[in-house]
PDBQT receptor file of N, H, CA, C and O in Angstrom, charges set to zero:
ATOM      1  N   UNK A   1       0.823  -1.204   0.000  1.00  0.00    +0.000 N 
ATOM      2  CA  UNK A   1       0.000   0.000   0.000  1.00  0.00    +0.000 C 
ATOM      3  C   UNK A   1       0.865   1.265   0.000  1.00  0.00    +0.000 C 
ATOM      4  O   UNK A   1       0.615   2.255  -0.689  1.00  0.00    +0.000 OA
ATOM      5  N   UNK A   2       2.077   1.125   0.972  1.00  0.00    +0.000 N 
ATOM      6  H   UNK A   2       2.281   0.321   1.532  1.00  0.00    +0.000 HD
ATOM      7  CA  UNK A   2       3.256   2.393   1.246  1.00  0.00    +0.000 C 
ATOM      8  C   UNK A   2       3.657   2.638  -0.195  1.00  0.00    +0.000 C 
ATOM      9  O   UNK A   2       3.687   3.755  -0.711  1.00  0.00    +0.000 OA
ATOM     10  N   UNK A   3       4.007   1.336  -0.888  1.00  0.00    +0.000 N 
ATOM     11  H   UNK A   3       3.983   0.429  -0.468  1.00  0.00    +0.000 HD
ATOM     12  CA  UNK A   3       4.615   1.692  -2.282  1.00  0.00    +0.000 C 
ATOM     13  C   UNK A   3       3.307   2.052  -3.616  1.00  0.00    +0.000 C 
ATOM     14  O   UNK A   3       3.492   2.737  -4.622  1.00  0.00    +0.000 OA
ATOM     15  N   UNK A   4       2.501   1.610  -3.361  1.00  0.00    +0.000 N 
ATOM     16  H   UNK A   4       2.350   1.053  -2.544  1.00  0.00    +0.000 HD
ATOM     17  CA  UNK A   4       1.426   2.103  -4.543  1.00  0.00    +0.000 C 
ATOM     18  C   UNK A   4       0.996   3.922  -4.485  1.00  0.00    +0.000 C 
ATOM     19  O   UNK A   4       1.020   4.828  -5.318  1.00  0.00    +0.000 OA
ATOM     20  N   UNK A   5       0.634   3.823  -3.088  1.00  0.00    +0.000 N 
ATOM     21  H   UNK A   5       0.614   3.088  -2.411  1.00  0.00    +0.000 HD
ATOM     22  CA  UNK A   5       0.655   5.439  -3.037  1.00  0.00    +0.000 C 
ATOM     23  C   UNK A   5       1.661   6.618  -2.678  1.00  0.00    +0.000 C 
ATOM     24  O   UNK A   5       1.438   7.798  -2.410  1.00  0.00    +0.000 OA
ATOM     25  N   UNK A   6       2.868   5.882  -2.767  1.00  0.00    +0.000 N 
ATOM     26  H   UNK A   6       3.050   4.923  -2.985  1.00  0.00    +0.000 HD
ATOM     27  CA  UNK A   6       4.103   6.816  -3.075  1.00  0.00    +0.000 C 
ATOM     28  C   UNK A   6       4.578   7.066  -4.791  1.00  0.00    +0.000 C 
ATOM     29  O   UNK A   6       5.103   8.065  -5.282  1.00  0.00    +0.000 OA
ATOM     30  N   UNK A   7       4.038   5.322  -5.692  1.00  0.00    +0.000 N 
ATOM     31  H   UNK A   7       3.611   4.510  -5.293  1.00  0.00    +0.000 HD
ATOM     32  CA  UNK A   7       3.959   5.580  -6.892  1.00  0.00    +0.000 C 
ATOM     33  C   UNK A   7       2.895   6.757  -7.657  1.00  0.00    +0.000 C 
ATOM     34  O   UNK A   7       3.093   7.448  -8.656  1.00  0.00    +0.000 OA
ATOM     35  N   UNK A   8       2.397   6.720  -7.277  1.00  0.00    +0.000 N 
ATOM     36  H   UNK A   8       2.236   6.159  -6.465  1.00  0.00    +0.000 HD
ATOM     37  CA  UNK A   8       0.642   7.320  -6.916  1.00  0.00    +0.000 C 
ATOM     38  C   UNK A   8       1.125   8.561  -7.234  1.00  0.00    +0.000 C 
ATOM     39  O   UNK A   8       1.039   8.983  -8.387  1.00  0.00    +0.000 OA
ATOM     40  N   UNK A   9       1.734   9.341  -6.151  1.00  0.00    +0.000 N 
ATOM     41  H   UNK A   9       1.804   8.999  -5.214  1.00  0.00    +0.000 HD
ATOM     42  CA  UNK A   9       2.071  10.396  -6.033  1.00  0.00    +0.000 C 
ATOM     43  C   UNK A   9       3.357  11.226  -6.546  1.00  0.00    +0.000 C 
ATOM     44  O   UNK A   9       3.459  12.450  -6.466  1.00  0.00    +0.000 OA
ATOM     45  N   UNK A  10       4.350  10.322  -7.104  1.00  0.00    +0.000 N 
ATOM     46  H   UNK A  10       4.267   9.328  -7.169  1.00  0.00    +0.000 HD
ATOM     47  CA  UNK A  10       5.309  10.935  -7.667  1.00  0.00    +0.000 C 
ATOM     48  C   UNK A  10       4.210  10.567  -9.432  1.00  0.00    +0.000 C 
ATOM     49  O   UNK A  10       4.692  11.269 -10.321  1.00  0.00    +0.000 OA
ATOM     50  N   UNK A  11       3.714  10.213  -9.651  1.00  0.00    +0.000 N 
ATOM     51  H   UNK A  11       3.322   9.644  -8.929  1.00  0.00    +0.000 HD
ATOM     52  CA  UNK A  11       3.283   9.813 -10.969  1.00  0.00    +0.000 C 
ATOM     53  C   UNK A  11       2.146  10.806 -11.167  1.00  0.00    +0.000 C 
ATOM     54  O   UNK A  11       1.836  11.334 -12.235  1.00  0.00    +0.000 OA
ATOM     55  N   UNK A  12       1.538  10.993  -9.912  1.00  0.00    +0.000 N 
ATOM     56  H   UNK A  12       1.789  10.564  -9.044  1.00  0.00    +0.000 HD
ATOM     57  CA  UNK A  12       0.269  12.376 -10.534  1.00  0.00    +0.000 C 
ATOM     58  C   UNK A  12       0.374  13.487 -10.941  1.00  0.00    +0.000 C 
ATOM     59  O   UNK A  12      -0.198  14.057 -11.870  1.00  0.00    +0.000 OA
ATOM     60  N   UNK A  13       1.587  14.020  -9.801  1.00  0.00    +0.000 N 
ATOM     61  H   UNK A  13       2.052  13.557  -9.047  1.00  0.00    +0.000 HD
ATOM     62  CA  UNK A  13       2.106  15.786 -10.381  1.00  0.00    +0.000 C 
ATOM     63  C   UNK A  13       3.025  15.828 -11.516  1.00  0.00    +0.000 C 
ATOM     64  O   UNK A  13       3.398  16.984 -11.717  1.00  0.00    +0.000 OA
ATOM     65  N   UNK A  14       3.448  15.107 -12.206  1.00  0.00    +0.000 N 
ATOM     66  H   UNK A  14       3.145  14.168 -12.043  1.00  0.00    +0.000 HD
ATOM     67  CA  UNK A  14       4.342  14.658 -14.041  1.00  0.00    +0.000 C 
ATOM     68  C   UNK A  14       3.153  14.628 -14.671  1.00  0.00    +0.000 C 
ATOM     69  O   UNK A  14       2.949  15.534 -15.478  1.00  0.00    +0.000 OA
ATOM     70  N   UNK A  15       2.061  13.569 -14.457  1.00  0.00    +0.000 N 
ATOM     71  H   UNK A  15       2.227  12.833 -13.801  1.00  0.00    +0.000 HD
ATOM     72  CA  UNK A  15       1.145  13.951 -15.456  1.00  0.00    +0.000 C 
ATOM     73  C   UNK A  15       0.393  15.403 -15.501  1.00  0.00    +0.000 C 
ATOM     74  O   UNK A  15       0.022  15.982 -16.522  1.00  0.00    +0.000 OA
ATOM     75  N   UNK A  16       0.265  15.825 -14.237  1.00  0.00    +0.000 N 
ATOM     76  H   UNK A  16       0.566  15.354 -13.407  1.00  0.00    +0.000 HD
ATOM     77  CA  UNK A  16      -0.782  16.736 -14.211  1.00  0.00    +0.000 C 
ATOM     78  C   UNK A  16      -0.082  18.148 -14.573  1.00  0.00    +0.000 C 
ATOM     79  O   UNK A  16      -0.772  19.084 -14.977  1.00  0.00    +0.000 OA
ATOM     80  N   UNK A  17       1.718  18.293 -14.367  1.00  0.00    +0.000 N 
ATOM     81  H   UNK A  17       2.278  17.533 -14.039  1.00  0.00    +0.000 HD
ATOM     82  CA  UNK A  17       2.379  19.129 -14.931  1.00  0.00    +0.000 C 
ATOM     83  C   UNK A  17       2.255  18.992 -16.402  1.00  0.00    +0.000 C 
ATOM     84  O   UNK A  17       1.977  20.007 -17.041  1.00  0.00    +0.000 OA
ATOM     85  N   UNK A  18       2.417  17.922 -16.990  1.00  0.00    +0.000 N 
ATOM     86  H   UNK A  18       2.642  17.098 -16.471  1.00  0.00    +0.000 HD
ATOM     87  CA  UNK A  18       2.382  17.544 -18.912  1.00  0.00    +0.000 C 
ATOM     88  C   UNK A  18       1.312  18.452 -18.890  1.00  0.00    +0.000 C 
ATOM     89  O   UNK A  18       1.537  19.570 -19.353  1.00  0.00    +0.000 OA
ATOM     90  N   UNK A  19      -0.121  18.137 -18.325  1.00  0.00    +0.000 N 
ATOM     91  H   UNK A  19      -0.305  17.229 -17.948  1.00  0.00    +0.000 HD
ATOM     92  CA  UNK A  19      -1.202  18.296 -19.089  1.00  0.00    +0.000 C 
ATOM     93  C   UNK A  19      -1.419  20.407 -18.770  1.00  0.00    +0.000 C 
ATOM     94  O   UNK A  19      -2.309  21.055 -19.322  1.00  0.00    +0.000 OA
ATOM     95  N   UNK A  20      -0.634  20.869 -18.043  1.00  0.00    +0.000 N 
ATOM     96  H   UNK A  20       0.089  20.343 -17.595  1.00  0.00    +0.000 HD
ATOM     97  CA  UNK A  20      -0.875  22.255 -17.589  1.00  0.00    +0.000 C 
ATOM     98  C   UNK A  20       0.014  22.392 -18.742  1.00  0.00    +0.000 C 
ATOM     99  O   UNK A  20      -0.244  23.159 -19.670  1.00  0.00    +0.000 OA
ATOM    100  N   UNK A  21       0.978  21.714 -18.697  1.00  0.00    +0.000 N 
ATOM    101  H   UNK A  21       1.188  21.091 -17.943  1.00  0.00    +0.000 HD
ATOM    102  CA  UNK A  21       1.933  22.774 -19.856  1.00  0.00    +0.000 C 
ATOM    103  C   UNK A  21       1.633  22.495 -21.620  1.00  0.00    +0.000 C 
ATOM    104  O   UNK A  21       1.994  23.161 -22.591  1.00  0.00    +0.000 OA
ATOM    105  N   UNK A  22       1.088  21.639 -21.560  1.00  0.00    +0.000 N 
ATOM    106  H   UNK A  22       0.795  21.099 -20.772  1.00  0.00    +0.000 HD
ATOM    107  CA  UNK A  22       0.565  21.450 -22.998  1.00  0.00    +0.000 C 
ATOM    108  C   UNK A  22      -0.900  22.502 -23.154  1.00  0.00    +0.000 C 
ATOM    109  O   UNK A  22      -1.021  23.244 -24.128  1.00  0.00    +0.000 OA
ATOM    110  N   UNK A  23      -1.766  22.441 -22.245  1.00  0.00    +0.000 N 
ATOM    111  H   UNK A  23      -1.668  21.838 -21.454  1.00  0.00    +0.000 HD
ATOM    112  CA  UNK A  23      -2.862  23.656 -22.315  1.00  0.00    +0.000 C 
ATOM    113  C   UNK A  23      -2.393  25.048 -22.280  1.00  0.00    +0.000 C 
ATOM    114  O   UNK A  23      -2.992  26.013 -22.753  1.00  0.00    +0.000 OA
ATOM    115  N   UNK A  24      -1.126  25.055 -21.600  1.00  0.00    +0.000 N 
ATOM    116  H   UNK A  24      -0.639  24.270 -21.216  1.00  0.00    +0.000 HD
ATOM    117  CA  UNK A  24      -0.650  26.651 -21.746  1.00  0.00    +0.000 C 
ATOM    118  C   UNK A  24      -0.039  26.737 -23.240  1.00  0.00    +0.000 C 
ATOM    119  O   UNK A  24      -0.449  27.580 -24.038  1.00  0.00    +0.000 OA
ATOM    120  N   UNK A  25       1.025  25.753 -23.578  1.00  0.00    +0.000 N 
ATOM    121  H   UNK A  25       1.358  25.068 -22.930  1.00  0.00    +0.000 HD
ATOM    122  CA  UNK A  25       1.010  26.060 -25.190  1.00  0.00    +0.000 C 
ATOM    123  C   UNK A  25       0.374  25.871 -26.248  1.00  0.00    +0.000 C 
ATOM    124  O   UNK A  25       0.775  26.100 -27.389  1.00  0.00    +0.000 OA
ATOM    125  N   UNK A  26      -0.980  25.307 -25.819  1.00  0.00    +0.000 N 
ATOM    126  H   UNK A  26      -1.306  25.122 -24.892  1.00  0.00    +0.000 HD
ATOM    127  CA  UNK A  26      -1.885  25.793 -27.034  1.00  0.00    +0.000 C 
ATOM    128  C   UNK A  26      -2.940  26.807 -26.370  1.00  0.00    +0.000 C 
ATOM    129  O   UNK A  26      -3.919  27.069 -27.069  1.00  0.00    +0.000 OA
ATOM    130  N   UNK A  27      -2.874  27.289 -25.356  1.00  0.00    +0.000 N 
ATOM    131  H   UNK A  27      -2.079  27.076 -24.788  1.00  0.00    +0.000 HD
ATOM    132  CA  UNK A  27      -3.409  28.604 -25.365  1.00  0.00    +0.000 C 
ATOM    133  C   UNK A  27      -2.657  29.809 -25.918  1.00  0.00    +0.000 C 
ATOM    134  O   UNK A  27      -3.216  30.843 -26.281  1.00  0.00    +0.000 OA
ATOM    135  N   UNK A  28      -0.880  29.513 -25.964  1.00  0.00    +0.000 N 
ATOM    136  H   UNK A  28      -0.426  28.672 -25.669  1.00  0.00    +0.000 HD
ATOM    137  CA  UNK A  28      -0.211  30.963 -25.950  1.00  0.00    +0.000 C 
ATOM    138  C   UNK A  28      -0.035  30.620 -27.830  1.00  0.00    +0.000 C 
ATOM    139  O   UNK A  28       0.395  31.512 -28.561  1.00  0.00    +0.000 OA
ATOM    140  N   UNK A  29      -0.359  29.497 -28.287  1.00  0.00    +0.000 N 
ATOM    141  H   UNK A  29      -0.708  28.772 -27.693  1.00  0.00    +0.000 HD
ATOM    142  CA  UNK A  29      -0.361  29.705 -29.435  1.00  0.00    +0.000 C 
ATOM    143  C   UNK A  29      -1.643  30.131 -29.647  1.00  0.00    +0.000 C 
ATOM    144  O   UNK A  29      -1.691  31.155 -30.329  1.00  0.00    +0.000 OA
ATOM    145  N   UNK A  30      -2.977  29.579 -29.201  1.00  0.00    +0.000 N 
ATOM    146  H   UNK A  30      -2.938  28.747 -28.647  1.00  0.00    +0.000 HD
ATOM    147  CA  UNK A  30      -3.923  30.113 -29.810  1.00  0.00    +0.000 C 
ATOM    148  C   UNK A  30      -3.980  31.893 -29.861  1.00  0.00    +0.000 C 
ATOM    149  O   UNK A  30      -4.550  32.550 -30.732  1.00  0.00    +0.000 OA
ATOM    150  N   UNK A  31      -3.553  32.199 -29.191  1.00  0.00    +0.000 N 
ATOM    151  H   UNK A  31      -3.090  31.665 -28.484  1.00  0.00    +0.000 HD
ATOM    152  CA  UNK A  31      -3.810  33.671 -28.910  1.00  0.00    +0.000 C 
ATOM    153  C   UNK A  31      -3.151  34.363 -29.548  1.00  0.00    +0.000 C 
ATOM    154  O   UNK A  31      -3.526  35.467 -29.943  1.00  0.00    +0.000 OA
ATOM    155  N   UNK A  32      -1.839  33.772 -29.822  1.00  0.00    +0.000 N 
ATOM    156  H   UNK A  32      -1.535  32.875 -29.501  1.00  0.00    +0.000 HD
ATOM    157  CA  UNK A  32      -0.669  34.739 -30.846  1.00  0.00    +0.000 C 
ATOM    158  C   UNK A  32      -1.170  34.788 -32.367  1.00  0.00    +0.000 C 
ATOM    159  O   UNK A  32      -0.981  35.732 -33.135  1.00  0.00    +0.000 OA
ATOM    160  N   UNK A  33      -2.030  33.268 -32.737  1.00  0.00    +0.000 N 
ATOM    161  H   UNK A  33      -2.183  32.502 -32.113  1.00  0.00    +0.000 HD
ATOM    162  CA  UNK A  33      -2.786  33.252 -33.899  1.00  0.00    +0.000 C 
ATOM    163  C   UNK A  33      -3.699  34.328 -34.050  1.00  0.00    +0.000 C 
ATOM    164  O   UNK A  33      -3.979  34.994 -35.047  1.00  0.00    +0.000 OA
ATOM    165  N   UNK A  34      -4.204  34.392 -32.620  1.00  0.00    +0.000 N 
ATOM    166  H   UNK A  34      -3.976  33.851 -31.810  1.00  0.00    +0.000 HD
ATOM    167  CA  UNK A  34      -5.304  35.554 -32.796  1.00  0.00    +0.000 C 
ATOM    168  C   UNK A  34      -5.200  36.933 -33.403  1.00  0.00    +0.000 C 
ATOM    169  O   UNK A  34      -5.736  37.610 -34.281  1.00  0.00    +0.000 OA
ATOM    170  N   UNK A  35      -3.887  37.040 -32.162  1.00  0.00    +0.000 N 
ATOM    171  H   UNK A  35      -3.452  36.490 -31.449  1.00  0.00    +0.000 HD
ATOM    172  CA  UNK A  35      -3.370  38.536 -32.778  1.00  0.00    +0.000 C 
ATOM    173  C   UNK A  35      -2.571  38.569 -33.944  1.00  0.00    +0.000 C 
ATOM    174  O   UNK A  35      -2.243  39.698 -34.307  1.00  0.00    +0.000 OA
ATOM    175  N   UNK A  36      -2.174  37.614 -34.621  1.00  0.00    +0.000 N 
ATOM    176  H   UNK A  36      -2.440  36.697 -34.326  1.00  0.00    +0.000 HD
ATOM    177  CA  UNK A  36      -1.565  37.721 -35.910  1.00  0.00    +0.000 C 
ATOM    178  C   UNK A  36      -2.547  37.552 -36.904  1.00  0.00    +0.000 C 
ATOM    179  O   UNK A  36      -2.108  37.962 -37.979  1.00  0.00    +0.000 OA
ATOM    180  N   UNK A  37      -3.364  37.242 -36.964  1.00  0.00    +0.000 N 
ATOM    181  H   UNK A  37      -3.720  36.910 -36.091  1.00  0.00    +0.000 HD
ATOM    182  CA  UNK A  37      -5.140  37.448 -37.514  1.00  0.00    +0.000 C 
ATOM    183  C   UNK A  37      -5.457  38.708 -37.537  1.00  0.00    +0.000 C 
ATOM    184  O   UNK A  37      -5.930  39.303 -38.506  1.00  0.00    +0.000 OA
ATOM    185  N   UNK A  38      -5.171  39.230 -36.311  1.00  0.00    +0.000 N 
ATOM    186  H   UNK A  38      -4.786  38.747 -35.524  1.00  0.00    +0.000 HD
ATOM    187  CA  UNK A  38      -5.978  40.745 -36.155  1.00  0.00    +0.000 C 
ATOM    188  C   UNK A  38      -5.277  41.379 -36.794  1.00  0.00    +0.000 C 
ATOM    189  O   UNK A  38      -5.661  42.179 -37.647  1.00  0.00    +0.000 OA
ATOM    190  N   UNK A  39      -4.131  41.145 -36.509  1.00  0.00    +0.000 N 
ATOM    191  H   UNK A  39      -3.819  40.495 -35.816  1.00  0.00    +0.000 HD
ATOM    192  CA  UNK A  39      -2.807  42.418 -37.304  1.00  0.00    +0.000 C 
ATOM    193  C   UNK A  39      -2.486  42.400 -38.973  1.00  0.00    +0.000 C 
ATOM    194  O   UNK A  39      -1.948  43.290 -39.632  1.00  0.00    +0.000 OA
ATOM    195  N   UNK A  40      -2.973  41.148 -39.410  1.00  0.00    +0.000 N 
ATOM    196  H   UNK A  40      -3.410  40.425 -38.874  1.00  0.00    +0.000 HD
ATOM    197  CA  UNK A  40      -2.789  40.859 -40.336  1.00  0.00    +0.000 C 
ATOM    198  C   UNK A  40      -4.097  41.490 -41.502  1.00  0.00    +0.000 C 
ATOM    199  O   UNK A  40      -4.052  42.011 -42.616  1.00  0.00    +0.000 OA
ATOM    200  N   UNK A  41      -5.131  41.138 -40.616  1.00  0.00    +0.000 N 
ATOM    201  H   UNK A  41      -5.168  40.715 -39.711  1.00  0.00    +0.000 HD
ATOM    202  CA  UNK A  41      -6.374  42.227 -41.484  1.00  0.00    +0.000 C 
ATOM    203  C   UNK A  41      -6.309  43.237 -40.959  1.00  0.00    +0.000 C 
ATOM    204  O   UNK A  41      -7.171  43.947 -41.478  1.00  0.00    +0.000 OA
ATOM    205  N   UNK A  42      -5.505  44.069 -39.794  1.00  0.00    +0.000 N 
ATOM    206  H   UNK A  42      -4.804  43.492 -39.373  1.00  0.00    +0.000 HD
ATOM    207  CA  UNK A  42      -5.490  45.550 -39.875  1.00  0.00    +0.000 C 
ATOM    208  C   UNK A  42      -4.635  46.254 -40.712  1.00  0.00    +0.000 C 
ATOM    209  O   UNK A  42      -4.759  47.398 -41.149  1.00  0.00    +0.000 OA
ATOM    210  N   UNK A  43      -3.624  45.322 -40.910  1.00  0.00    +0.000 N 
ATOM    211  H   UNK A  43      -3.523  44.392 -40.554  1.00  0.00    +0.000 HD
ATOM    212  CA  UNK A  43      -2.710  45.905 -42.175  1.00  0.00    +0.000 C 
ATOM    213  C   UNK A  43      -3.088  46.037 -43.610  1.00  0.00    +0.000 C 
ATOM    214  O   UNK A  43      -2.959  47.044 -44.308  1.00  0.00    +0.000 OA
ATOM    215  N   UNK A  44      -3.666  44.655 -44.018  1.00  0.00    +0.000 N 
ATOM    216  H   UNK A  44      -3.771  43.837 -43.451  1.00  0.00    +0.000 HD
ATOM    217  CA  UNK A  44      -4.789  44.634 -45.155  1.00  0.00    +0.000 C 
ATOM    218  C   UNK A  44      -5.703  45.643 -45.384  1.00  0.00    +0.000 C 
ATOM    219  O   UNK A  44      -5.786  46.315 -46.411  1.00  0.00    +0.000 OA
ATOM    220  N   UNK A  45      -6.450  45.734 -44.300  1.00  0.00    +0.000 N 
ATOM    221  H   UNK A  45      -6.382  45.188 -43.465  1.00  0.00    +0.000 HD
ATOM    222  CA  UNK A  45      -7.766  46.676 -44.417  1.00  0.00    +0.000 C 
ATOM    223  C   UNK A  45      -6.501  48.453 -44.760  1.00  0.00    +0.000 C 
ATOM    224  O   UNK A  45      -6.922  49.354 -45.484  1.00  0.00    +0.000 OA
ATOM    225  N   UNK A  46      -5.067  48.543 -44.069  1.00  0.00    +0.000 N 
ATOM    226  H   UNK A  46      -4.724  47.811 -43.480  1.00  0.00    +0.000 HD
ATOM    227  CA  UNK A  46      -4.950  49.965 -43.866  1.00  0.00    +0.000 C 
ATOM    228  C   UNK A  46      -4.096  49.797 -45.219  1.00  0.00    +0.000 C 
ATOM    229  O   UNK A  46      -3.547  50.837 -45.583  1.00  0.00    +0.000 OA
ATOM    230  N   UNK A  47      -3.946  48.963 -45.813  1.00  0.00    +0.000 N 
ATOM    231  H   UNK A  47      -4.392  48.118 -45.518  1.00  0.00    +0.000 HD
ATOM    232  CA  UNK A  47      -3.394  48.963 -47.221  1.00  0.00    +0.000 C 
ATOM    233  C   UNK A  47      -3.971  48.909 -48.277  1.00  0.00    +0.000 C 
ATOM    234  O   UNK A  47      -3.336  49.323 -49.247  1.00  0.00    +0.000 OA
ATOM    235  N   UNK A  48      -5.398  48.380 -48.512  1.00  0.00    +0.000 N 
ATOM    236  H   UNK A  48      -5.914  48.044 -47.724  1.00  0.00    +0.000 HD
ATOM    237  CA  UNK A  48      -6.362  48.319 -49.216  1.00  0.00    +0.000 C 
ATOM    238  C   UNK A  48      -6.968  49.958 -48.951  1.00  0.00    +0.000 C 
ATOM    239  O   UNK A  48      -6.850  50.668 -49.949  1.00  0.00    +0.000 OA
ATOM    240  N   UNK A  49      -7.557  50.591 -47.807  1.00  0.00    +0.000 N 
ATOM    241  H   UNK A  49      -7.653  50.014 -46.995  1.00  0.00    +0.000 HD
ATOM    242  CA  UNK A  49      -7.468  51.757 -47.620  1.00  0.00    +0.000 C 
ATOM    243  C   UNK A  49      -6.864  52.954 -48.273  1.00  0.00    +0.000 C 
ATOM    244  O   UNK A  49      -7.510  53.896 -48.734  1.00  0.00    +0.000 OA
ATOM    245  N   UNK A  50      -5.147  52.791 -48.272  1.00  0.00    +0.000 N 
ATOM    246  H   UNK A  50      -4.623  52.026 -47.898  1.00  0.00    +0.000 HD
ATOM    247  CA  UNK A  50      -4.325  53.442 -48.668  1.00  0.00    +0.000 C 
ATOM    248  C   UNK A  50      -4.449  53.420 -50.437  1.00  0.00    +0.000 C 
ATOM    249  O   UNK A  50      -4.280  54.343 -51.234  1.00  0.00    +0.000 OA
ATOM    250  N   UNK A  51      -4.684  52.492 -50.589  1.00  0.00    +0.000 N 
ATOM    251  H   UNK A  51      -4.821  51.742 -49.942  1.00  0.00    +0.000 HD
ATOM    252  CA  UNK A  51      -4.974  51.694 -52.498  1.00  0.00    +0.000 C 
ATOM    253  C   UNK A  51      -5.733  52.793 -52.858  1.00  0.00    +0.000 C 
ATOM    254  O   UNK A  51      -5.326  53.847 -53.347  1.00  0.00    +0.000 OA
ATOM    255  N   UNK A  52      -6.942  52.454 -52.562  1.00  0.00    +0.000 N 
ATOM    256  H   UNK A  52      -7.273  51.598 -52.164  1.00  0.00    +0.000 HD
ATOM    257  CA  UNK A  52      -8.008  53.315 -52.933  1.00  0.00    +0.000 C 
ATOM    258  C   UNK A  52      -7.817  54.517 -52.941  1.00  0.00    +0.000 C 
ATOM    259  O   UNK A  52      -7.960  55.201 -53.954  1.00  0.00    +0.000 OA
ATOM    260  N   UNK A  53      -7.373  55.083 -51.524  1.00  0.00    +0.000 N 
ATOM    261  H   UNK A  53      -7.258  54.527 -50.701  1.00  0.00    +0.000 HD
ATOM    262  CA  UNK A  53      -7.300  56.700 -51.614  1.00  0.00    +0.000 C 
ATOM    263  C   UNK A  53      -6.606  56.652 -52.976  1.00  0.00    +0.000 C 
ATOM    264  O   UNK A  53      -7.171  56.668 -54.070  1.00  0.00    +0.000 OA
ATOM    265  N   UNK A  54      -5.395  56.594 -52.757  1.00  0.00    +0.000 N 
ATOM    266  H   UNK A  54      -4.936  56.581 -51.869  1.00  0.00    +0.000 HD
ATOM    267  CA  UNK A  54      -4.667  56.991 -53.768  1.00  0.00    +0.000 C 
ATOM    268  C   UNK A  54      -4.988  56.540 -55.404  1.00  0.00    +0.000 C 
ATOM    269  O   UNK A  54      -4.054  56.585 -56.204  1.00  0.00    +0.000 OA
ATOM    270  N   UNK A  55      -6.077  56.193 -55.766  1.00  0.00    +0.000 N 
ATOM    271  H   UNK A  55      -6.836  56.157 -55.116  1.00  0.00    +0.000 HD
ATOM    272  CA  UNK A  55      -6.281  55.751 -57.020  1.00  0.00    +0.000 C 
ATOM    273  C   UNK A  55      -7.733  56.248 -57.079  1.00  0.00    +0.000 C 
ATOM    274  O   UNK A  55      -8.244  56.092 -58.188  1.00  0.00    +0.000 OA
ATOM    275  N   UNK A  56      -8.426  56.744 -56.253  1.00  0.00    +0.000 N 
ATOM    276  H   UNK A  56      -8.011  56.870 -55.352  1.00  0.00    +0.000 HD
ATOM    277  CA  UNK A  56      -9.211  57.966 -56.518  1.00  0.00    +0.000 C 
ATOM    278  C   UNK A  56      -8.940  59.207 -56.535  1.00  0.00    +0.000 C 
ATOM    279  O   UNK A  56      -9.651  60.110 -56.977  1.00  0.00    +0.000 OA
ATOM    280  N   UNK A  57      -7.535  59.310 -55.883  1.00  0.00    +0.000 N 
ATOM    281  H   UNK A  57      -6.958  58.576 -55.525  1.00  0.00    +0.000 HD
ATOM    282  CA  UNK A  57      -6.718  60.807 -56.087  1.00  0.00    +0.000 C 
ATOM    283  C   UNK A  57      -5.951  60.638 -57.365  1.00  0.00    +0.000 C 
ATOM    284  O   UNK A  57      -5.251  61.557 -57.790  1.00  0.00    +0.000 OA
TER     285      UNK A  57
């Protein structure tokens, strides 16, 4: 019993560290996607913007 729940316990906080650090890197990727999404059609939209002016001027 001494040895199952000493296995127990060095074996729960490894998994339960894997599984925090794999949710943090696909959260810090999801989010960088995000903002490279956002930035990516704010540049679009301020370059398409810029297009126009200048080809109605």
């Amino acid at each position: 019993k001494k040895g199952r729940r000493y296995g127990s316990v060095v074996k729960h906080p490894c998994i339960q560290f894997l599984e925090v650090r794999d949710a943090l890197v696909h959260f810090t990727l999801s989010v960088f996607r995000r903002i490279q999404v956002l930035l990516r059609s704010f540049w679009n939209n301020r370059l398409l913007r810029s297009f126009w002016n200048n080809r109605l001027l």
